[in-house]
N, C-alpha and C positions, 0 to 999 in steps of 0.2 A: 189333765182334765181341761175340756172347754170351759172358758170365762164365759158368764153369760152377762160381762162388761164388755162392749166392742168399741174400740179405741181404732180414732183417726186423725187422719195429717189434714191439719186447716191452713195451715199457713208455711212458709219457704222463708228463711234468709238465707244469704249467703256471700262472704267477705271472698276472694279467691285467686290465686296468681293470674287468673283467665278472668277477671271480671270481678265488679266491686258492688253486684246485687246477684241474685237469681237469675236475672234474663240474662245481660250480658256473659254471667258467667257461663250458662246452658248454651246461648248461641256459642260462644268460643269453644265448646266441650265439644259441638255437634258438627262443630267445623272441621275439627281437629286440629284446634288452633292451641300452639304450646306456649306456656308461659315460666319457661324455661331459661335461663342467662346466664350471665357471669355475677356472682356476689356483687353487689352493690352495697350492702350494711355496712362490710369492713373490708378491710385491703388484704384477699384472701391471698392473691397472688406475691403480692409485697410483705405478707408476715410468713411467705413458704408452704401453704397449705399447697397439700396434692389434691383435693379435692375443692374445685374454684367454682363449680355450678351450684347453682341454687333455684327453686321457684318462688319468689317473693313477689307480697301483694303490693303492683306500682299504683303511685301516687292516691294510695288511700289517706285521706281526710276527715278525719273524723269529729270536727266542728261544726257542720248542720245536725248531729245528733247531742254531742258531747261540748261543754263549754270548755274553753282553752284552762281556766284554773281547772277544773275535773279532770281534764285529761292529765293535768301534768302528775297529779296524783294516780292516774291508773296507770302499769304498766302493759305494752302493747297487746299483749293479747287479751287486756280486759278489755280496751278500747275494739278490738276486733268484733269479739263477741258481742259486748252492748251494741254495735251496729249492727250486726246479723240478727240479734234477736229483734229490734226493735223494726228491721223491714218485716221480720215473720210475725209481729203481731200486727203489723200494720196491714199486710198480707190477709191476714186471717179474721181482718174485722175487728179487733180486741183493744183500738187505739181512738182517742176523741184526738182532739183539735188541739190540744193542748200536750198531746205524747204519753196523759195517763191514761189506765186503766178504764173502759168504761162500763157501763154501770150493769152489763149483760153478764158479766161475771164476777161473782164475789172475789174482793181482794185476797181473801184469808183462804177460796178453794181455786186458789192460782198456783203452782209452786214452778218451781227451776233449779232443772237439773243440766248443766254443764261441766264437761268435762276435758281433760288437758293431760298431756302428758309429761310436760317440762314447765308447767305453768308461767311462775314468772320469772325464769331464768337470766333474762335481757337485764331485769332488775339488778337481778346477784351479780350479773358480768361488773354492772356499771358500780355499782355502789360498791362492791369488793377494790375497785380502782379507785375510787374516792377514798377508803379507808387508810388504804398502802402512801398513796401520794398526797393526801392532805389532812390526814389524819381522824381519828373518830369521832369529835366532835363536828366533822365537815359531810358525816355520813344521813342523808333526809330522815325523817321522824314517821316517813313515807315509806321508808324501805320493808319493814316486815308486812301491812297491809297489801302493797301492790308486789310484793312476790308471790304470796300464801294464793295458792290455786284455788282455793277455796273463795277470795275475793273475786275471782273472774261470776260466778252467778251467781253473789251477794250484790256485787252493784247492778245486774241486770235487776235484780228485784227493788234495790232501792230505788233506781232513774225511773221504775213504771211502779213504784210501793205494791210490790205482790207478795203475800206473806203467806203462803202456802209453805208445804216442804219443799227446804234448800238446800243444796250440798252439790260438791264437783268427787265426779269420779274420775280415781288414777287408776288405770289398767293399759298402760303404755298407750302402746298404739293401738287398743280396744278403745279405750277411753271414750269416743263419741260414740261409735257402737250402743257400748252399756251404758252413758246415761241416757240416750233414748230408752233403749229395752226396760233398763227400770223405770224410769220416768211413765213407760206403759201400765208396768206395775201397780205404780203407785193409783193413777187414776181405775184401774180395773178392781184393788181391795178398800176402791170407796173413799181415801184420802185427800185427792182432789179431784175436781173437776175439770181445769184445762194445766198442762205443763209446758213449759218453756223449758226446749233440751233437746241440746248439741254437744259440740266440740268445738275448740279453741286453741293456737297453737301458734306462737312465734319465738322458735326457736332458732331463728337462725343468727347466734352469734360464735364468737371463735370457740367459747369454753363445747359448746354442745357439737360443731362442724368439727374440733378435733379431734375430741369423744369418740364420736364415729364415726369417723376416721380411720382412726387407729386401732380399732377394733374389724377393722375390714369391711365394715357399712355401706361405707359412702362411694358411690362410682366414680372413678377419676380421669373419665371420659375425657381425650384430649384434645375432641374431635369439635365441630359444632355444637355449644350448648343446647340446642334443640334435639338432640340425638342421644343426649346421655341418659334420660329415661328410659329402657326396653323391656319389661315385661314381655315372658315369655319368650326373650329371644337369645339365640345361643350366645351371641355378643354382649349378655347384662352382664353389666360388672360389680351390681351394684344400685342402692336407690340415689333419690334426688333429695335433698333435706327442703321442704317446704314450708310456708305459711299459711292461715287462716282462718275463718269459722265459715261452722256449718250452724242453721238452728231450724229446728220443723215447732209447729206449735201442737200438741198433742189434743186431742180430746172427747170426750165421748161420745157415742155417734147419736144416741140421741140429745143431747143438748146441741150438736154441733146441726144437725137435721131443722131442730125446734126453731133457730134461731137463724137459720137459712143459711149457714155461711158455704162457702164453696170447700168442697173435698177433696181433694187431691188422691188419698188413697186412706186403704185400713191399713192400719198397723197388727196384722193379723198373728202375726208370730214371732217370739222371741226365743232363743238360748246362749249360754254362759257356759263354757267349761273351760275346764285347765290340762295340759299336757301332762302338769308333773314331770319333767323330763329335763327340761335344759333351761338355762337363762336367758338363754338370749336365741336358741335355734330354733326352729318348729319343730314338732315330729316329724318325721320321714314321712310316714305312711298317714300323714293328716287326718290319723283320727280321732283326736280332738275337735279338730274343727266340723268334722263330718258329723260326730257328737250334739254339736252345736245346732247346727240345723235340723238334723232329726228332732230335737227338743223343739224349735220353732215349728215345723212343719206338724208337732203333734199338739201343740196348742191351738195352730190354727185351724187342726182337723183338716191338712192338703195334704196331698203325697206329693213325692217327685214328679210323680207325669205333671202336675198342677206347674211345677216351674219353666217360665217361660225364655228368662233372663235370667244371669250370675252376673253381679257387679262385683265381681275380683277383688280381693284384697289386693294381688298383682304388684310385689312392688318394686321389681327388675332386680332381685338380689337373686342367684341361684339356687339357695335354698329353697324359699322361701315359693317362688314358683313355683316348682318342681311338688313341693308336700303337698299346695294348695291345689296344682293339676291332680295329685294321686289321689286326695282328698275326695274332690266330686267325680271320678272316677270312681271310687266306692260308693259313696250315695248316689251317682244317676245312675250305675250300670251301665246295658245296653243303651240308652240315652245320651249317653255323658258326650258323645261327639255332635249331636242335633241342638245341643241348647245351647245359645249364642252365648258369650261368656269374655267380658272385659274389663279393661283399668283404665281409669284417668286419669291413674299417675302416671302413665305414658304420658302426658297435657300439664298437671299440676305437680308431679312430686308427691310427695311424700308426704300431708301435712300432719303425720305422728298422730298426735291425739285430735284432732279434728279430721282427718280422714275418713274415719266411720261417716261423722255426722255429714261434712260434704257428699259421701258417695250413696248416704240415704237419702237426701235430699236430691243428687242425682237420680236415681231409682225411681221418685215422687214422679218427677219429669219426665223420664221414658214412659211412664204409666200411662200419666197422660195425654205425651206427642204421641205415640206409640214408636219414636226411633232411637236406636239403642248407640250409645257413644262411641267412637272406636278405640282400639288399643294403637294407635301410631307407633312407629319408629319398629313395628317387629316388620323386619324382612329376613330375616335367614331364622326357620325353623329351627328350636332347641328338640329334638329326639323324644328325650324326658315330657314335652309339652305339646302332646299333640293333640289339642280339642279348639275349638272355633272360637278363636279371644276376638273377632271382628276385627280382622289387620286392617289397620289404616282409610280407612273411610266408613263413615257411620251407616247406621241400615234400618231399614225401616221394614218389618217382617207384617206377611201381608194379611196375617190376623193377628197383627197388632200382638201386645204384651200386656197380657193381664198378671199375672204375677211373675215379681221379681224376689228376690233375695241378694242381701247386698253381706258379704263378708268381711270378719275384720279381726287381724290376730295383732298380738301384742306381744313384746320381750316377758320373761316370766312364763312365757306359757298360753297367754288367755289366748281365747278364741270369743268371739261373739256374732250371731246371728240373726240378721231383721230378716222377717219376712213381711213384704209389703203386696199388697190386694186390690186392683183397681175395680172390680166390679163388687158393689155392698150386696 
């Protein structure tokens, strides 16, 4: 059933291996500029890892937002996040001069929903090494707070006191996905009025890079770190383990109208399903995820003719292309080769549970430039994947892109589906 609640995107952050706001990170997306490397965290080469690349967000600082005692208590991906969200409310008008809340929106119908898939992992590496070599009483008073993923959109609430509903959603690599889509939720059954919700993700340390790894994940590209991302291309071996946050600022269209703030787009459609099928594989025949969008597309009362863009889940693993090609294959039909259709983690990797929320926030921005980002590094066609991922140079379609849909599957199974609407 149609909500006759219409929920929209006011505001953009975004932390990113390509850039350490929205803009920078959108121009480097649109360039096709990859931020792609050799591990820099740890001595991936020097501890014998086969998989040495990574996308990690360089020389992020998060001291104009966060004071250096605060920081040392949050672990990195909280620091991520509380800077992404804090450019999206600042983005969206929601910020005085002082960083709090202002007076345009009640505290208590603000809420924040962020989510993560490895939350604070970085914590557990470190502090589990503190316990082994200097014993328990050497381990921080710090450690259970800045792991629990659930602190990553507790302190965004606390640094701007928003006391609406709060909680992080784990749905692997759904994860930013579904706390936007619910986060829509929430605002459409009248709970609040504006939400703060994204995705959050800094996994890249050894315990998580050898994880998956060894579960045959990770590409072990030997070639140019720029190259080891390939979505869609016969040569993927495999994804990129990334960093970041994503955060859109959600809210109603009429109070967001009332109060003049600039739109970006509706949040016009949402769905959630599960495979049921495997742990870690997608379905073959991607229909779960096809599931997914059909749910979106029936809330927002669009059909498939209405989709103009696919922002790919895409995340150079062979499976995982392949369902996701045969997937919108089923839902466009005859269509399925005319609608342009990419990944960024060709550019960014992988960034697990923040990758929804980045590539919705992506999506925001095509909306608006009307140019759609490319999939770089595919040059030799996969069989399996033959529909238009925009190889290697970005494109600007010459009636523009009024709706997108951005994709996002998870281990476990999930599937989740935004649909986003530039014209209200």
């Amino acid at each position: 059933m149609n909500s006759p609640v219409r929920v929209v995107v006011t505001g953009l952050g975004m932390v990113t291996p390509v850039g350490l706001d929205r803009i920078s990170s959108w121009e480097s997306l649109v360039a096709g500029r990859s931020g792609l490397a050799p591990i820099s965290h740890f001595d991936a080469v020097g501890m014998g890892f086969e998989a040495t690349t990574a996308a990690e967000v360089k020389g992020f600082d998060p001291s104009p937002i966060i004071s250096p005692r605060e920081a040392r208590r949050m672990d990195r991906v909280t620091q991520l996040a509380v800077v992404a969200a804090h450019e999206a409310m600042k983005d969206a008008g929601l910020l005085g001069e002082d960083g709090r809340l202002t007076g345009d929106a009640p505290a208590e119908r603000v809420g924040v929903f962020i989510g993560s898939g490895v939350g604070g992992i970085g914590t557990v590496v470190e502090q589990n090494d503190v316990l082994r070599e200097r014993g328990p009483r050497r381990v921080s008073p710090f450690t259970i707070p800045m792991l629990l993923a659930d602190s990553v959109p507790g302190m965004v609430a606390i640094q701007h006191g928003l006391r609406g509903p709060n909680m992080a959603h784990l749905s692997a690599c759904a994860s930013g996905a579904n706390a936007i889509g619910e986060a829509a939720e929430v605002i459409r059954r009248g709970a609040a009025d504006v939400m703060v919700a994204g995705g959050a993700e800094a996994g890249i340390v050894p315990l998580a890079v050898a994880g998956f790894s060894n579960m045959g994940a990770l590409s072990k590209w030997v070639g140019d770190p720029v190259l080891a991302s390939r979505p869609f291309d016969l040569e993927r071996d495999g994804f990129v383990i990334g960093e970041g946050a994503g955060v859109l600022i959600l809210e109603r269209l009429d109070q967001a109208q009332a109060r003049g703030a600039r739109i970006y787009a509706e949040l016009a459609g949402y769905g959630s399903t599960a495979d049921a099928g495997h742990a870690t594989a997608p379905s073959e025949d991607g229909a779960g995820m096809t599931r997914a969008v059909r749910a979106a597309l029936d809330q927002a009362g669009l059909t498939t003719a209405d989709i103009d863009y696919i922002n790919a889940h895409g995340t150079s693993t062979p499976l995982n292309d392949a369902a996701e090609t045969q997937a919108m294959k089923q839902l466009m039909g005859s269509r399925a080769g005319d609608v342009p259709m990419s990944s960024v983690k060709s550019m960014i990797g992988h960034l697990l549970g923040a990758g929804g929320a980045v590539e919705a926030a992506t999506s925001c921005l095509t909306l608006v430039d009307g140019v759609i980002p490319p999939t770089i590094n595919l040059h030799t066609p996969d069989p399996r994947c033959d529909l238009d991922y925009v190889p290697l140079v970005a494109r600007r379609p010459s009636g523009g892109v009024r709706v997108a849909l951005s994709n996002s599957m998870g281990f476990g199974g999930h599937n989740a589906a935004l649909l986003l609407r530039r014209d209200l």
